[in-house]
N, C-alpha and C positions, 0 to 999 in steps of 0.2 A: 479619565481617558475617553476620547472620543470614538464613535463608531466608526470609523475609518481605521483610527488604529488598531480597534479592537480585532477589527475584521482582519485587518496585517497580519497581527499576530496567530489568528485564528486560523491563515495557511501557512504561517513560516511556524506552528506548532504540528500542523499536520505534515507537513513537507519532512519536517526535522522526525516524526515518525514514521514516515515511511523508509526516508533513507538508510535513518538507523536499523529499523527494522531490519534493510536489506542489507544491510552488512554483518547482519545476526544471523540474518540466514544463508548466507555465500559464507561463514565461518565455518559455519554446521555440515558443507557440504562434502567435506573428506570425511568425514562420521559416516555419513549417507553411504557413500562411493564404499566405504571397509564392507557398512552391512550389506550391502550389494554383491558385491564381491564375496561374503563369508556363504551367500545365500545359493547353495550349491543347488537346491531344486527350482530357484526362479529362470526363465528361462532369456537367454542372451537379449531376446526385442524387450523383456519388461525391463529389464535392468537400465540399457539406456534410454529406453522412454522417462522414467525414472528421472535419470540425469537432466535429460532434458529438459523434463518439466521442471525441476529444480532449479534447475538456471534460465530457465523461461520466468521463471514467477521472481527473481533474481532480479532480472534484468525491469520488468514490469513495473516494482515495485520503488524502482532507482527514477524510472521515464517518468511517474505519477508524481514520486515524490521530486523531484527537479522540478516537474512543474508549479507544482504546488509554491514553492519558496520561487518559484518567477514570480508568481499573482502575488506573493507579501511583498515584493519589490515593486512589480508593477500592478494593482490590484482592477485596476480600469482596463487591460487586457480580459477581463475575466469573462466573457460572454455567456449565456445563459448554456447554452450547447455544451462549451466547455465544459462548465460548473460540475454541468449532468454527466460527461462523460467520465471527468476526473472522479467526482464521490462514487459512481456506479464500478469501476472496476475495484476499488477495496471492499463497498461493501457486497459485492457480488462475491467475489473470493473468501469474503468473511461468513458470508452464509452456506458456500460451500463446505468450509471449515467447521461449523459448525453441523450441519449435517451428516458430515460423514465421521468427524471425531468428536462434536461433543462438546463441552466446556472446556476451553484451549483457548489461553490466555493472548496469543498471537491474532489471534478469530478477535475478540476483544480491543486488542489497538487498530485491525485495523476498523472492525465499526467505527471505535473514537474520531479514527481522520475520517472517513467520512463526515462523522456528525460533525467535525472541524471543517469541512471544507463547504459544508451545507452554512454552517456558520457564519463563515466568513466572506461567504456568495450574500447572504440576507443581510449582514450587518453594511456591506461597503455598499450595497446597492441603496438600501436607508440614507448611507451617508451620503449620498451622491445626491 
């Protein structure tokens, strides 16, 4: 397999992670909403900040990864700017994740697509 492909692969694996990701966590979010809701001392602004942020990182997580499986289609769009903005917002969120809660397996994929999207930025530029 050639580094061009390799490099393909290497965002439409991180893409296919974030998306899923994001459909794992918009699942989660009536779970979220009940504890919210059962959380009789938190007060009305945390609770939908709460939400918010929940479907802010929701939505974030959909924009990254769409992008991500654009660059496996078209990997010659991928500019170096880009590269940097798309890996820094997973692994920025990922070391938030990890800071604040620790070993969490979520923290975990998204470093991977980062490392996938560092990847596959080094590998297509090689092959070019």
């Amino acid at each position: 397999m050639n580094r061009q492909v390799t490099g393909r692969f290497a965002y439409g694996l991180a893409g296919a992670t974030l998306v899923l990701g994001a459909a794992a966590h918009a699942a989660a979010y009536p779970r979220v909403a009940r504890g919210v809701a059962a959380a009789h001392d938190l007060p009305p602004f945390f609770g939908r900040a709460l939400a918010a942020l929940w479907l802010a990182d929701f939505t974030t997580l959909v924009a990254v990864g769409l992008a991500c499986l654009a660059l496996a289609w078209a990997p010659r769009r991928a500019t170096p700017v880009l590269t940097l903005v798309l890996l820094a917002i997973p692994a920025c969120t990922a070391a938030w994740l990890y800071a604040f809660l620790g070993n969490f397996v979520p923290a975990h994929l998204l470093a991977g697509a980062s490392l996938l999207i560092a990847a596959g930025a080094a590998l297509h530029r090689k092959a070019a």
